[in-house]
PDB file with one MODEL, atoms N, CA, C and O in Angstrom:
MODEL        1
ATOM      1  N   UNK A   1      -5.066  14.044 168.040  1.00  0.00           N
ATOM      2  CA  UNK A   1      -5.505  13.618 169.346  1.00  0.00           C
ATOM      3  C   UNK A   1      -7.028  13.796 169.409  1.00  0.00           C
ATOM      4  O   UNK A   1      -7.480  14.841 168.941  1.00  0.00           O
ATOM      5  N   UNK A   2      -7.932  12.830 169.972  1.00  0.00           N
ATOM      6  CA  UNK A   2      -9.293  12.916 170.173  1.00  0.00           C
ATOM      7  C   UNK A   2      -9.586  13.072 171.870  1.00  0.00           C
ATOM      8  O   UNK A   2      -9.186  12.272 172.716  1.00  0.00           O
ATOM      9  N   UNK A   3     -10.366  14.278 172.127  1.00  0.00           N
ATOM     10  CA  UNK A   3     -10.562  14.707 173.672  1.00  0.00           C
ATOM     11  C   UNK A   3     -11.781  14.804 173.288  1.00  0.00           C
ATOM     12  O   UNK A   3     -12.205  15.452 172.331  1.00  0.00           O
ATOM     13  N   UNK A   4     -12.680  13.812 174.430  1.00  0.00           N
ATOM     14  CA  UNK A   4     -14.090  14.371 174.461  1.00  0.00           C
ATOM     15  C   UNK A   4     -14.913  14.399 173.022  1.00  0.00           C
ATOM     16  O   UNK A   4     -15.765  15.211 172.663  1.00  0.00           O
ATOM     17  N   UNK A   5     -14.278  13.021 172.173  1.00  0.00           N
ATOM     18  CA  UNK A   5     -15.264  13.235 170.904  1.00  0.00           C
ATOM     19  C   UNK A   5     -14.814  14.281 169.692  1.00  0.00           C
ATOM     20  O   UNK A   5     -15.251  14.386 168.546  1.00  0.00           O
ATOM     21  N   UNK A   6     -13.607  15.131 170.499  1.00  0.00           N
ATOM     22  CA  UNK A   6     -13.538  16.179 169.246  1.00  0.00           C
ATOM     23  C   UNK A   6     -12.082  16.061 168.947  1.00  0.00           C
ATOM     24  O   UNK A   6     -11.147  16.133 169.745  1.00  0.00           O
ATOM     25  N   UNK A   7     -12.053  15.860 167.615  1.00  0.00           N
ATOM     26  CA  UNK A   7     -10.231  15.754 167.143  1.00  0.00           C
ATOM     27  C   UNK A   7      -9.851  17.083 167.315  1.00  0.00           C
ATOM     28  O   UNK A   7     -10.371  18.089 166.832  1.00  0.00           O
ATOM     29  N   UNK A   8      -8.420  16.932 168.414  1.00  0.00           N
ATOM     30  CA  UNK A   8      -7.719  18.524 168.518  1.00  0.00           C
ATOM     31  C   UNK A   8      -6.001  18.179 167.426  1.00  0.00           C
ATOM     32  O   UNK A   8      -5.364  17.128 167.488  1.00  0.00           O
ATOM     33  N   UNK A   9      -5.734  19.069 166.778  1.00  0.00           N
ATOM     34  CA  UNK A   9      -4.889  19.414 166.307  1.00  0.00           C
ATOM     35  C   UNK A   9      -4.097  20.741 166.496  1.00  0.00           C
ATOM     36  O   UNK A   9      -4.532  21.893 166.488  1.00  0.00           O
ATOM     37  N   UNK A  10      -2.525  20.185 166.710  1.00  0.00           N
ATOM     38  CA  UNK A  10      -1.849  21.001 167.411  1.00  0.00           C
ATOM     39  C   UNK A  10      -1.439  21.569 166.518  1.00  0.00           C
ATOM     40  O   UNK A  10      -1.248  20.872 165.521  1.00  0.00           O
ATOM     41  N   UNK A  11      -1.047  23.308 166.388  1.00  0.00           N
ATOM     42  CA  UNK A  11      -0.670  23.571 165.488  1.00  0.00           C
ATOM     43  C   UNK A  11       1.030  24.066 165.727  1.00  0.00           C
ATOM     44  O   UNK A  11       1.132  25.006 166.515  1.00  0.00           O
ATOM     45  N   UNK A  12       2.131  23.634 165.241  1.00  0.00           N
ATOM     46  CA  UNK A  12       3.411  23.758 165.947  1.00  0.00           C
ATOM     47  C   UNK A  12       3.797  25.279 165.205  1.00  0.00           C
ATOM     48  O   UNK A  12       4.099  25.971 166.177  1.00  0.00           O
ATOM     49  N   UNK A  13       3.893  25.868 164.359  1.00  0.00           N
ATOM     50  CA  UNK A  13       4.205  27.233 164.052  1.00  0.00           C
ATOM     51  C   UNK A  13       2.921  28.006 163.034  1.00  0.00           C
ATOM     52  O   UNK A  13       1.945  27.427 162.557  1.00  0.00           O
ATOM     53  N   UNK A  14       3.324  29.641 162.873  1.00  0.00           N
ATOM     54  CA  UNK A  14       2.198  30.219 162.052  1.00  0.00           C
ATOM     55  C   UNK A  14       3.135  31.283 161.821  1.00  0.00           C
ATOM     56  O   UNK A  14       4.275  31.419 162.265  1.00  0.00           O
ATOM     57  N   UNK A  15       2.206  32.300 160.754  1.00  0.00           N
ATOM     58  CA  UNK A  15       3.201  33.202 160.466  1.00  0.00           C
ATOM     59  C   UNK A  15       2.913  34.516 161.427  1.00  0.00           C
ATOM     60  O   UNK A  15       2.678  35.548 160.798  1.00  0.00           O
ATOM     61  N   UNK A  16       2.902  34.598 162.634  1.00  0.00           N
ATOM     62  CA  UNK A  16       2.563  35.616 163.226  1.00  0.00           C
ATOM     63  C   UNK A  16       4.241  36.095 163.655  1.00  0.00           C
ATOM     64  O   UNK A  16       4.520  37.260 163.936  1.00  0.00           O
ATOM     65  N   UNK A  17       4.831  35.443 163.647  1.00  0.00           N
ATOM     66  CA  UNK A  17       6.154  35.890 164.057  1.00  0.00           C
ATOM     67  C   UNK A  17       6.992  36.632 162.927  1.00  0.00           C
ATOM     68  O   UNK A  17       8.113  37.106 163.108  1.00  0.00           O
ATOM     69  N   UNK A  18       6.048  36.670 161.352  1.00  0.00           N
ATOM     70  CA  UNK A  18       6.762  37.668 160.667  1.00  0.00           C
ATOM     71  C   UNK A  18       6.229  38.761 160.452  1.00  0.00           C
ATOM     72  O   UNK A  18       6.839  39.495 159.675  1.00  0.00           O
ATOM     73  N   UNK A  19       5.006  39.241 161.005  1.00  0.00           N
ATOM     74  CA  UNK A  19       4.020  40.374 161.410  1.00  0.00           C
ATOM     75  C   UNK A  19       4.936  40.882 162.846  1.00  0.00           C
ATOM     76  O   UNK A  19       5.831  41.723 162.920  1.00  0.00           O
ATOM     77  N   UNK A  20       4.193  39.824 164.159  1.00  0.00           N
ATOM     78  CA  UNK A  20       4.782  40.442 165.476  1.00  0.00           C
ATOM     79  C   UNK A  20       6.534  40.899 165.944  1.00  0.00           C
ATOM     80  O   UNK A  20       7.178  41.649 166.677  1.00  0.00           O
ATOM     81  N   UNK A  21       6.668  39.875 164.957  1.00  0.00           N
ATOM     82  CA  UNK A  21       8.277  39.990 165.563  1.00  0.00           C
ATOM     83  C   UNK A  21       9.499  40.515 164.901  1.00  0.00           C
ATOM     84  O   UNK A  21      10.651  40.627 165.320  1.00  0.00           O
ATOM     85  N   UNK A  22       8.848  40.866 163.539  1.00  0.00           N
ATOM     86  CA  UNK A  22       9.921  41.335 162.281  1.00  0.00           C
ATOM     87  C   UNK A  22      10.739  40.210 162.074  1.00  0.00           C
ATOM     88  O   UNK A  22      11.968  40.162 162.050  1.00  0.00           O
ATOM     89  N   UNK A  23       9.956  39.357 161.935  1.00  0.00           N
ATOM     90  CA  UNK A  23      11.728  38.418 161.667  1.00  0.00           C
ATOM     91  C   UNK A  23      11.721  38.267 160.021  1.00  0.00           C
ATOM     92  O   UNK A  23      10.950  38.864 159.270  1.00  0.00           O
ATOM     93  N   UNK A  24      12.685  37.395 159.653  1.00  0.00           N
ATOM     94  CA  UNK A  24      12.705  37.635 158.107  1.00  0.00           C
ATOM     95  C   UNK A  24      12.248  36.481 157.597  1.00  0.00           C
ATOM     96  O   UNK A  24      12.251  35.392 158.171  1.00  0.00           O
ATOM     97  N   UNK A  25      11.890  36.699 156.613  1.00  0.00           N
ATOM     98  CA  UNK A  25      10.939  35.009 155.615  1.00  0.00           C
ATOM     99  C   UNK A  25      12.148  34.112 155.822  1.00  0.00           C
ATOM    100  O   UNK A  25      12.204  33.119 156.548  1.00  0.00           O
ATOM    101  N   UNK A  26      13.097  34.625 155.069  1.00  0.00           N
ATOM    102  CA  UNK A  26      14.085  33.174 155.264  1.00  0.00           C
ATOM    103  C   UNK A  26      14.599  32.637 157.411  1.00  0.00           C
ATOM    104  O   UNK A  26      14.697  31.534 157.948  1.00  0.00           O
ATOM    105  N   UNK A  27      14.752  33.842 157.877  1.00  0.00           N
ATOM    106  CA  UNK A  27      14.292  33.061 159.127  1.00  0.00           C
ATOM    107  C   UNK A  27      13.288  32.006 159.373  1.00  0.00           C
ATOM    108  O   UNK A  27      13.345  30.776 159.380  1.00  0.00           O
ATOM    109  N   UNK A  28      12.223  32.989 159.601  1.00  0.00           N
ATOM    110  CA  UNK A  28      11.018  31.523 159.510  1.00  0.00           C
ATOM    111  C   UNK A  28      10.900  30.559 158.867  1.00  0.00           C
ATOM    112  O   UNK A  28      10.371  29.570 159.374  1.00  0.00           O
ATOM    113  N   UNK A  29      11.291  30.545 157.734  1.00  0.00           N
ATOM    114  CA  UNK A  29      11.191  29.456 156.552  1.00  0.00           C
ATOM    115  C   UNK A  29      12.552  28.658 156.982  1.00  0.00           C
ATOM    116  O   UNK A  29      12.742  27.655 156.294  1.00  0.00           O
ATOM    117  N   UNK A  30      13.530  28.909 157.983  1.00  0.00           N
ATOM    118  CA  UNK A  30      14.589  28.032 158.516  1.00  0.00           C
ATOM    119  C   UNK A  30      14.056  27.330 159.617  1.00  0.00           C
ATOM    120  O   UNK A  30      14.416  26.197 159.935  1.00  0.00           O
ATOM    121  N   UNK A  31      13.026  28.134 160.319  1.00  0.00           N
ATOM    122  CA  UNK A  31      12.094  27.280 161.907  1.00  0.00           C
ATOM    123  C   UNK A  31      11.356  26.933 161.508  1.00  0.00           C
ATOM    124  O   UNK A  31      10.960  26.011 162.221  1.00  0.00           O
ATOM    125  N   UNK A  32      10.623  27.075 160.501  1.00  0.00           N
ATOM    126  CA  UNK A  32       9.742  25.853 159.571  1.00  0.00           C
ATOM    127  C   UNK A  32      10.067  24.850 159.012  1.00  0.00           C
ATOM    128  O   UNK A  32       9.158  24.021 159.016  1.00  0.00           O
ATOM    129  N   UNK A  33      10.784  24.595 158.619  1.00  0.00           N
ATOM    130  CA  UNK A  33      11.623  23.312 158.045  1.00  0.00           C
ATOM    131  C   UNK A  33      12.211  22.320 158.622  1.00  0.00           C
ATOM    132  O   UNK A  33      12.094  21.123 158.359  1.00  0.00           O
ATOM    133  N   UNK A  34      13.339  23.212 160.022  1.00  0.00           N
ATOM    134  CA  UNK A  34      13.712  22.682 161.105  1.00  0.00           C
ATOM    135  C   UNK A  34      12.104  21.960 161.996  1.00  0.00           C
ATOM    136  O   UNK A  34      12.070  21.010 162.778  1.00  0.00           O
ATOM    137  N   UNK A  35      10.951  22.815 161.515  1.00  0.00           N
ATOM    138  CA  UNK A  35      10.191  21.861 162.939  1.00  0.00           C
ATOM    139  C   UNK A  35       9.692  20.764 162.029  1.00  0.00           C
ATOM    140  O   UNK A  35       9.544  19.625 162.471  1.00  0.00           O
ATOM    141  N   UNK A  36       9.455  21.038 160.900  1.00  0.00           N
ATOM    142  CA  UNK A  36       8.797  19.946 159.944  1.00  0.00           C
ATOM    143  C   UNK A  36       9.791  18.838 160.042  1.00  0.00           C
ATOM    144  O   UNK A  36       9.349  17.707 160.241  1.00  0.00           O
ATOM    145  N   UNK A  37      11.021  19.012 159.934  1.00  0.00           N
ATOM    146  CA  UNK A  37      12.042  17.847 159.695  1.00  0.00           C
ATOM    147  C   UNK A  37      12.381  17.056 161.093  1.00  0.00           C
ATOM    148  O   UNK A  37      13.056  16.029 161.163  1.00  0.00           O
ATOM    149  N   UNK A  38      11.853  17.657 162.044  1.00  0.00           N
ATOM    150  CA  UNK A  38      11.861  16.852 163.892  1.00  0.00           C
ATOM    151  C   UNK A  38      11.026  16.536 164.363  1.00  0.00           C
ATOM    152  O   UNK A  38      11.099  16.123 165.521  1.00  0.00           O
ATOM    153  N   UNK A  39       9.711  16.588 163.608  1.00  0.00           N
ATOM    154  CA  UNK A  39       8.312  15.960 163.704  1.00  0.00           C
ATOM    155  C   UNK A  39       7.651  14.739 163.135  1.00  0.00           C
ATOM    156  O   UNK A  39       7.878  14.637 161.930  1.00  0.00           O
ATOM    157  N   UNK A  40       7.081  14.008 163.513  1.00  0.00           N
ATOM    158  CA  UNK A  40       6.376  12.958 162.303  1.00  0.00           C
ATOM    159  C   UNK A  40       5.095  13.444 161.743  1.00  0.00           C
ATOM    160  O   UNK A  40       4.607  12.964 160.721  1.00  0.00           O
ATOM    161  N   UNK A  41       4.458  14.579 162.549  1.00  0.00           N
ATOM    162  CA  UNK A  41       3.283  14.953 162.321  1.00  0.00           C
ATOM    163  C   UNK A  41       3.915  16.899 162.246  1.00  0.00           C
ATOM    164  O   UNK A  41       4.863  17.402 162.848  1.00  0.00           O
ATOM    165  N   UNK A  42       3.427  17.222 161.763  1.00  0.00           N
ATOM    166  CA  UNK A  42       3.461  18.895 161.709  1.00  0.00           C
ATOM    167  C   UNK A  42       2.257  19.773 161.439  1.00  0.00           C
ATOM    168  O   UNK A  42       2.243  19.919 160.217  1.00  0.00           O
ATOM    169  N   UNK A  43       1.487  20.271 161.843  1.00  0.00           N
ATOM    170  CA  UNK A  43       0.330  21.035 161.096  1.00  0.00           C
ATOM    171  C   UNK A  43       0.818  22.935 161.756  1.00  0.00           C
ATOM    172  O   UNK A  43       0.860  23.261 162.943  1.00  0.00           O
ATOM    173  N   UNK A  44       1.087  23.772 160.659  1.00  0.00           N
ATOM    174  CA  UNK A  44       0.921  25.071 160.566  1.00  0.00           C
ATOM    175  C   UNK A  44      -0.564  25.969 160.044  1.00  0.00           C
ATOM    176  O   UNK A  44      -1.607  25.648 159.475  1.00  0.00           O
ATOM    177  N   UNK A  45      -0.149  26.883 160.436  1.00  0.00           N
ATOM    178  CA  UNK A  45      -1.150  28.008 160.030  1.00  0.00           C
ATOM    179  C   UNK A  45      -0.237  29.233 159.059  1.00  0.00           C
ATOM    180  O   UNK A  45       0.939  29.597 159.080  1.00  0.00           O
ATOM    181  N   UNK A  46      -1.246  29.565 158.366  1.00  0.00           N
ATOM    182  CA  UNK A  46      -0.820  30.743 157.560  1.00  0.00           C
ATOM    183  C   UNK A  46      -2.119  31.854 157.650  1.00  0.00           C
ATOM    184  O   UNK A  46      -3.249  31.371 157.583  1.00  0.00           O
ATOM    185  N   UNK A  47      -2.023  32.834 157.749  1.00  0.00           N
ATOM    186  CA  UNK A  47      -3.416  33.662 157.771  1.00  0.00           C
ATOM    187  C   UNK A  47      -2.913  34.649 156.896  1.00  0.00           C
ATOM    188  O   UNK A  47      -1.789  35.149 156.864  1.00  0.00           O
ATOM    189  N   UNK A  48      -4.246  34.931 155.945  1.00  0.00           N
ATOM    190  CA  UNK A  48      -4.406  35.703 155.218  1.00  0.00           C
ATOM    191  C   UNK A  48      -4.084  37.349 155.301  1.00  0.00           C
ATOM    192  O   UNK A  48      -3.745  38.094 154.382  1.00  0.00           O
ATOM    193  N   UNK A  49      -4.269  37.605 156.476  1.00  0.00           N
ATOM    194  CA  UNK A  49      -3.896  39.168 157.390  1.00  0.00           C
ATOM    195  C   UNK A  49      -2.621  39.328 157.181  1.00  0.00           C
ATOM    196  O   UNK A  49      -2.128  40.453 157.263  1.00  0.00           O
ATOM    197  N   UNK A  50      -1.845  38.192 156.866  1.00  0.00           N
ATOM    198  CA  UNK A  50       0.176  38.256 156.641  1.00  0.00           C
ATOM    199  C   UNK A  50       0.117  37.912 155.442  1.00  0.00           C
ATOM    200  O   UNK A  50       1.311  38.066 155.182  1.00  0.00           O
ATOM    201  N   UNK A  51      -0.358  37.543 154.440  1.00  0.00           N
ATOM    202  CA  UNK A  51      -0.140  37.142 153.644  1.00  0.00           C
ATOM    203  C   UNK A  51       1.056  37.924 152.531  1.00  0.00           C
ATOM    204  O   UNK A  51       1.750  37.382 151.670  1.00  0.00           O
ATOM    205  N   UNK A  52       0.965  39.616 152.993  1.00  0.00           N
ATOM    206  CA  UNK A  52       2.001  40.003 152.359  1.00  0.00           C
ATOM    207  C   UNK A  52       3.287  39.722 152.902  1.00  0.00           C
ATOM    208  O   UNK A  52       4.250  40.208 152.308  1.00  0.00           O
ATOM    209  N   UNK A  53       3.483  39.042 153.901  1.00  0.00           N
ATOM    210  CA  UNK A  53       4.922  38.488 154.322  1.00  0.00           C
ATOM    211  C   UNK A  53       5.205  37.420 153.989  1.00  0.00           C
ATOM    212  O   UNK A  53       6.368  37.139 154.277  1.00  0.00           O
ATOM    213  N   UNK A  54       4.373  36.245 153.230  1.00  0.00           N
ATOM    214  CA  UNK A  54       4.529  35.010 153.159  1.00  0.00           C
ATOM    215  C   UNK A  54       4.292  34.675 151.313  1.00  0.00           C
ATOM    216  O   UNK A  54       4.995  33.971 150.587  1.00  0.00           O
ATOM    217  N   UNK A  55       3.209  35.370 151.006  1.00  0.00           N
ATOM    218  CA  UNK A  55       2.594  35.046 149.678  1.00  0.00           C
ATOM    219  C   UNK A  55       3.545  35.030 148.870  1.00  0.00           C
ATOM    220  O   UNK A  55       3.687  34.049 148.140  1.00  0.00           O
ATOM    221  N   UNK A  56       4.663  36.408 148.792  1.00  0.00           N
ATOM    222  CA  UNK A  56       5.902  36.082 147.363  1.00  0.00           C
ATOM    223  C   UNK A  56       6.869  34.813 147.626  1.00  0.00           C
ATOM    224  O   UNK A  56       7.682  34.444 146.779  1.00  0.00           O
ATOM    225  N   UNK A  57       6.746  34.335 148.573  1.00  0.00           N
ATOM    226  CA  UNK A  57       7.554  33.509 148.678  1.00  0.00           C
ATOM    227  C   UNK A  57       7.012  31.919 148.556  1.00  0.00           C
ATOM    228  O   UNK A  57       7.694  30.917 148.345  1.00  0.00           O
ATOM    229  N   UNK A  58       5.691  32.012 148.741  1.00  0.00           N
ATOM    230  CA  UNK A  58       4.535  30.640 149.250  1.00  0.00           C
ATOM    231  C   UNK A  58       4.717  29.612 148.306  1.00  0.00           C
ATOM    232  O   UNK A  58       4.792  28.513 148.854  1.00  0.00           O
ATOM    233  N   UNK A  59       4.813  29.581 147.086  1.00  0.00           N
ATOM    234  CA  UNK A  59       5.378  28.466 146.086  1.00  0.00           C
ATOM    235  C   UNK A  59       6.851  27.798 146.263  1.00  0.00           C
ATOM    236  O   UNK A  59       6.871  26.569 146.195  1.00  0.00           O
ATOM    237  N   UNK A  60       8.236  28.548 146.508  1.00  0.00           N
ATOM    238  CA  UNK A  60       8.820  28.058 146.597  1.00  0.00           C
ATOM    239  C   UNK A  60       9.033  27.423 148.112  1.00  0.00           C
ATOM    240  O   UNK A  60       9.948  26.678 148.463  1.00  0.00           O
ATOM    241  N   UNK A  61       8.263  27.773 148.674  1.00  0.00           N
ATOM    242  CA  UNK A  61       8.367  27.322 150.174  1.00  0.00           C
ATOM    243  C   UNK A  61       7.671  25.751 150.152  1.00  0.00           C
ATOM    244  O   UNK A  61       8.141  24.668 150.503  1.00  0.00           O
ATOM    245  N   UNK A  62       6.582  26.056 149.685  1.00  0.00           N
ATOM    246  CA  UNK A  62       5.969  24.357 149.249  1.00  0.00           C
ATOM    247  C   UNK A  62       6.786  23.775 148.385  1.00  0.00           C
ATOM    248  O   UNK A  62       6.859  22.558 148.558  1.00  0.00           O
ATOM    249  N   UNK A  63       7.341  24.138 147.637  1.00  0.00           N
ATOM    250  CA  UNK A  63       8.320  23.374 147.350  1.00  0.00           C
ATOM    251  C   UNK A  63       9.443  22.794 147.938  1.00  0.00           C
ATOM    252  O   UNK A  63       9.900  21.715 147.561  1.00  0.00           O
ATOM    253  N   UNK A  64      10.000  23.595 149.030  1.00  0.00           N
ATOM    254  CA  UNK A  64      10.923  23.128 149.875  1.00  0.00           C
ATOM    255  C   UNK A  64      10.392  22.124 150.703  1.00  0.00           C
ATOM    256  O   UNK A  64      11.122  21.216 151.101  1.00  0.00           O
ATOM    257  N   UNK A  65       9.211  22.184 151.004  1.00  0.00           N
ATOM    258  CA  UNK A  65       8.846  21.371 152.685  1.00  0.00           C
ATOM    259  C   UNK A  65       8.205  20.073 151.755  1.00  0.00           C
ATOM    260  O   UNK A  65       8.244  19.007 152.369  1.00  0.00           O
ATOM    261  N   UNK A  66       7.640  19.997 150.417  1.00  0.00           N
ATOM    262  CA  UNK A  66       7.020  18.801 150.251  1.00  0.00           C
ATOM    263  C   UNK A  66       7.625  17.183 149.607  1.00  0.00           C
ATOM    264  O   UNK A  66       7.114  16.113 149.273  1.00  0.00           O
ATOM    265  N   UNK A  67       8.821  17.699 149.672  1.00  0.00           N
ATOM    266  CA  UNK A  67       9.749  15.806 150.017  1.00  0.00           C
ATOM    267  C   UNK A  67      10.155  15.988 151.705  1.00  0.00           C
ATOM    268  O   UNK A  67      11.012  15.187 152.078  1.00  0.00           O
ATOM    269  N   UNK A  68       9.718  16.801 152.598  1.00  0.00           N
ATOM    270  CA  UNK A  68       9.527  16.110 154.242  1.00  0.00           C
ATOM    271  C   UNK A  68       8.248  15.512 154.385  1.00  0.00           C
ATOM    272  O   UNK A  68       8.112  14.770 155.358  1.00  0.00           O
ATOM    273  N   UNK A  69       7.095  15.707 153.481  1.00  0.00           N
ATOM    274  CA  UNK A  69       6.081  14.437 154.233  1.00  0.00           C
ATOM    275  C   UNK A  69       5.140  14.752 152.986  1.00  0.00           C
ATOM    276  O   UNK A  69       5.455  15.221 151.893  1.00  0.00           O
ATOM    277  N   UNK A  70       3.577  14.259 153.589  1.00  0.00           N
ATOM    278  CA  UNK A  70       2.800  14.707 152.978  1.00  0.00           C
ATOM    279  C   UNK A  70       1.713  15.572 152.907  1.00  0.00           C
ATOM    280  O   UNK A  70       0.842  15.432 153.765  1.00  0.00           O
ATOM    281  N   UNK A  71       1.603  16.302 152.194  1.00  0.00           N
ATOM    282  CA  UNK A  71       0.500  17.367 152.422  1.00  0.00           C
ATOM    283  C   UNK A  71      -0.735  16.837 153.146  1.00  0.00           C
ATOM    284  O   UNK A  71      -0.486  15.632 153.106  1.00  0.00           O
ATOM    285  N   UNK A  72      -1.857  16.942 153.755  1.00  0.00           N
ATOM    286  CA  UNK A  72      -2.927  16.553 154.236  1.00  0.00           C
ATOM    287  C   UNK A  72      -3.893  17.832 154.549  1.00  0.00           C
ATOM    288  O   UNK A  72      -3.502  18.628 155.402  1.00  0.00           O
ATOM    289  N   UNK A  73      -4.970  18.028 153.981  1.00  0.00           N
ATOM    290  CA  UNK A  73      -5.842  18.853 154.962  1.00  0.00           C
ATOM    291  C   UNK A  73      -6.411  18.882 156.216  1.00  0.00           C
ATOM    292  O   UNK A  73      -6.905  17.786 156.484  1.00  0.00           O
ATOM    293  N   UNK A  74      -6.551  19.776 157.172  1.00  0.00           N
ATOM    294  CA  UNK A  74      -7.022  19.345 158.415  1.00  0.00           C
ATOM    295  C   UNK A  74      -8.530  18.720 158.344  1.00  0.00           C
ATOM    296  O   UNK A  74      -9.054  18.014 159.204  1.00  0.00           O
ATOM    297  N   UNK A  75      -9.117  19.167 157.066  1.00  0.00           N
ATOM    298  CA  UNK A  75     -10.538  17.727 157.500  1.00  0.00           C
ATOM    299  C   UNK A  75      -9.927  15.811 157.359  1.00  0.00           C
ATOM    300  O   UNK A  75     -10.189  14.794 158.000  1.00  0.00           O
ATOM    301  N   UNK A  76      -8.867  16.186 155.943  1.00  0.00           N
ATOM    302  CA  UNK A  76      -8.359  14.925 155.866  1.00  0.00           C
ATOM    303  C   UNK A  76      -7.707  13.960 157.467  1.00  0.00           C
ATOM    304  O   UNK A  76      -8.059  12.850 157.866  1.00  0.00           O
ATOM    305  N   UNK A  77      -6.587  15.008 158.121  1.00  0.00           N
ATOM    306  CA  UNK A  77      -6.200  14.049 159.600  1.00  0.00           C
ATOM    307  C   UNK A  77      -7.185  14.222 160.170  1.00  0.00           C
ATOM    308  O   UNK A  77      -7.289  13.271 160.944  1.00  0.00           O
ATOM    309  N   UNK A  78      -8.281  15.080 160.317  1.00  0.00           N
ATOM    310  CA  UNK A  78      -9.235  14.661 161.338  1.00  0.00           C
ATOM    311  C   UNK A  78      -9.992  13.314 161.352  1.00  0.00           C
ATOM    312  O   UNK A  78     -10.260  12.608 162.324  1.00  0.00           O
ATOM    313  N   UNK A  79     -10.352  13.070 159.688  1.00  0.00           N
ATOM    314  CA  UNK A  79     -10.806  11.943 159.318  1.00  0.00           C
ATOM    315  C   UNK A  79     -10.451  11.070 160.211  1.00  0.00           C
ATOM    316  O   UNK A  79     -11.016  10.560 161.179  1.00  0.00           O
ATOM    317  N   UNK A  80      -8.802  10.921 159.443  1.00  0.00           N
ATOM    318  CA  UNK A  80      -7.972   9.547 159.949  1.00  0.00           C
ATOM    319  C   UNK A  80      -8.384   9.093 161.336  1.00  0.00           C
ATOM    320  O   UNK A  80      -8.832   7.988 161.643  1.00  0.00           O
ATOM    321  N   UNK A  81      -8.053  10.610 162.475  1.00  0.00           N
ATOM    322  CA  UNK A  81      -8.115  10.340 163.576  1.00  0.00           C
ATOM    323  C   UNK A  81      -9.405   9.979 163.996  1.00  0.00           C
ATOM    324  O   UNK A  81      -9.406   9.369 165.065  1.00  0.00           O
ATOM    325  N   UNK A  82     -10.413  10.153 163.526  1.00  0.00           N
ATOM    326  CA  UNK A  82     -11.970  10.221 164.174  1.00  0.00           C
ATOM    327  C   UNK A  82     -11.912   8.556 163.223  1.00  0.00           C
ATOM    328  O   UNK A  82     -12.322   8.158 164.314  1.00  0.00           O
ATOM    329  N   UNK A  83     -11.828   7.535 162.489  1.00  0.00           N
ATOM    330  CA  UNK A  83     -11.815   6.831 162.016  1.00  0.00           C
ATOM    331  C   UNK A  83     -11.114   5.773 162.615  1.00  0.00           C
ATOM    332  O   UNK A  83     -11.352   4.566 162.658  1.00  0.00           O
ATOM    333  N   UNK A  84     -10.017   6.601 163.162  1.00  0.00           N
ATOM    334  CA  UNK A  84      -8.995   5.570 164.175  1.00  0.00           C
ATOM    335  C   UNK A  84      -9.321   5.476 165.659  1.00  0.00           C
ATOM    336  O   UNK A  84      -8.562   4.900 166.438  1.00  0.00           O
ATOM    337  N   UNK A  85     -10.620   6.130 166.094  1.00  0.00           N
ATOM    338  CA  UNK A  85     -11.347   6.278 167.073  1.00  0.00           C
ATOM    339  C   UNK A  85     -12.720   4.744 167.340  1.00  0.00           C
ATOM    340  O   UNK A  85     -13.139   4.118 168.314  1.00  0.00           O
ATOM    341  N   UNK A  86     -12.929   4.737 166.111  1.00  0.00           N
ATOM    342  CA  UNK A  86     -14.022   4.634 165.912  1.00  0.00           C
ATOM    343  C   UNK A  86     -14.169   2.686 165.996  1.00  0.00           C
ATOM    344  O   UNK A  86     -13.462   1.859 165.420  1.00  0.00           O
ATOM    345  N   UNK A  87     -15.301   2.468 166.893  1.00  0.00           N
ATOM    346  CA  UNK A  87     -15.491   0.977 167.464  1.00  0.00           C
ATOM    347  C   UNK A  87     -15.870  -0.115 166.124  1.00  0.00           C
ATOM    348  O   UNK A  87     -16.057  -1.313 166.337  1.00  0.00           O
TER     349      UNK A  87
ENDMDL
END
């Protein structure tokens, strides 16, 4: 979405819920998949501060989620969108 000139990107999950909330990798990695697979667009966060809750697992997890779409960096959709803006 472009507001005011600046591409905003929503971010639909992160891993703060396996820090704040104790939940378990394969939990999250079930509400990650589930949101990736009911979205056309998905962008997450991962932060480095969790990384010991996410990192042993972070390969096979990209492996799971990458036949639901395609990878993109957030400069890459910003592109698109600021490009798909543009007169």
């Amino acid at each position: 979405m472009m507001d005011n000139h600046l591409v905003k990107i929503p971010i639909h999950f992160d891993d703060f819920p396996l820090y704040k909330l104790g939940m378990s990798f394969d939990g999250w990695e079930k509400r990650a998949v589930a949101t990736i697979g009911h979205n056309a667009f998905t962008a997450f966060a991962l932060h480095d501060c969790y990384a010991d809750f996410w990192l042993p697992h972070y390969s096979a997890f990209l492996k799971k989620i990458e036949s639901l779409g395609t990878f993109k960096t957030l400069d890459q959709v910003t592109n698109e969108v600021f490009f798909a803006h543009a007169v």
